[in-house]
Steps between C-alpha positions, in 0.01 A plus 500: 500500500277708299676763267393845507451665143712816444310858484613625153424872645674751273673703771733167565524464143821505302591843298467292209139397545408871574328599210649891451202775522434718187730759387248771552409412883896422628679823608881570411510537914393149555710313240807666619409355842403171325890465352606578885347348708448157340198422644149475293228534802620866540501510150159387489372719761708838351362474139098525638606783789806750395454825262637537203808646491492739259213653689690541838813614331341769335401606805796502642685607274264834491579512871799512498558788213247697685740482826832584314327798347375602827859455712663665204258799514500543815921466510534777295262720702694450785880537378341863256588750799834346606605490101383861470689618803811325433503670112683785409242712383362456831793586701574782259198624607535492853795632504425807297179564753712559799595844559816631411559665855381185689762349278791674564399529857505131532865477295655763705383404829776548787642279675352437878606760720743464797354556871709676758500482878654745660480337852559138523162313619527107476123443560484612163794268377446121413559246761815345297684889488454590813663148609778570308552837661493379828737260449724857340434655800580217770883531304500863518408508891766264562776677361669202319525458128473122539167525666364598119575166364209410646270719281791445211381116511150544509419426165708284228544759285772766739463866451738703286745696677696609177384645168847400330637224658398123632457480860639190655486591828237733632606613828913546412351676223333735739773514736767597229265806366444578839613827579584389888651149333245285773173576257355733762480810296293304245288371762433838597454605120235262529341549783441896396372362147267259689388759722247682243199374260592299169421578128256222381546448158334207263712323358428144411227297371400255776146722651623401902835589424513742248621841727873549592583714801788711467644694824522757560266659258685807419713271295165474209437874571595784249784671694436794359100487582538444857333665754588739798449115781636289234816727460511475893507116485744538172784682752384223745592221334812618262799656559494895368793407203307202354191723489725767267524190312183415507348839415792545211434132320124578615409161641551220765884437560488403892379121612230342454311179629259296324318283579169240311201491610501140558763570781837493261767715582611616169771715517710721737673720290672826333526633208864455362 
């Protein structure tokens, strides 16, 4: 068999046999690849194709400056208002431009007002109050006590029947300060305070259910500001010696019912 002589090429050469290129033609970039990558044909074919280094890194080194001067300059630009309007001298200023009336109006603004109705309309309550009133007045029309346990149970929280003492049981309660001893003088008590408009008054912070109804509405009325038909209504609904009372203490000592405008009866109640 004839033997085939061996192509000394010098890509398939040892590294040793490689002679190394002149210092002045071999870039920094291409020896550090050299140490890596073991392997003289890229070696070879780096040293007569890539840049110098120095070149390219000056370059990009340039580059790069120039971009973190930029974001920086433009950083500042950005956060200069918020920084000024966040300092004191700024706020100092503001302050002292606003008008001293508009600022005393704004300090000593009122409380919202309280609406009255003098005749009860429930198209103009919300759906969850009038509910809870005609589960009041299903007791009432029944003439039993017990029947208000119904509207006692409607929500978990029970309505307060006493300003001083704990209530354990709502309908004894009832029947005890009953003037009758069955709870049928209260449940007429109610149905008279039922039987005109509420006070609306705003007390809490939810938006929906913010408003508190409070019946009848004489009881958030001056006493001694009421007029000729509310003083008719007044005689109405309270006996003549509580309204001595009333008119000597000048305000609200009769029953009252409240009740939330998410449908929770509050509170049936008199002042002790």
């Amino acid at each position: 068999m004839k033997k085939v002589p061996v192509l000394q090429d010098r890509d398939i050469r040892s590294p040793a046999t490689i002679a190394p290129p002149k210092p002045n033609r071999v870039p920094r970039r291409v020896e550090a690849m050299c140490v890596l990558s073991h392997d003289p044909a890229y070696c070879v074919f780096d040293v007569f194709h890539a840049e110098p280094l120095h070149t390219s890194a000056q370059h990009a080194l340039g580059h790069m400056i120039r971009l973190i001067l930029f974001v920086a300059v433009l950083m500042s630009l950005v956060h200069l208002p918020i920084a000024q309007a966040n300092s004191p001298a700024t706020s100092t200023t503001s302050s002292a431009a606003v008008p001293e009336n508009l600022k005393n109006k704004s300090a000593d603004k009122p409380p919202s007002a309280v609406h009255y109705d003098r005749r009860l309309d429930i198209s103009k309550l919300p759906h969850p109050v009038a509910e809870m009133l005609d589960a009041i007045q299903l007791a009432i029309a029944s003439g039993s006590i017990e029947d208000l346990q119904t509207a006692i149970d409607w929500n978990e929280m029970r309505p307060t029947f006493s300003v001083a003492d704990s209530v354990e049981d709502p309908v004894a309660y009832l029947k005890a300060h009953s003037d009758d001893g069955n709870g049928r003088q209260l449940l007429a008590v109610l149905a008279d305070l039922l039987s005109v408009g509420p006070a609306r008054q705003p007390l809490g912070r939810d938006p929906e259910n913010t408003d508190v109804y409070v019946w009848p509405y004489l009881a958030e009325r001056p006493i001694e500001q009421l007029t000729p038909q509310e003083e008719v209504d007044l005689y109405r609904l309270v006996p003549v010696d509580e309204i001595k009372k009333m008119r000597k203490v000048k305000r609200w000592t009769w029953y009252r019912v409240v009740i939330g405008a998410d449908g929770t009866w509050h509170a049936f109640t008199r002042p002790e």
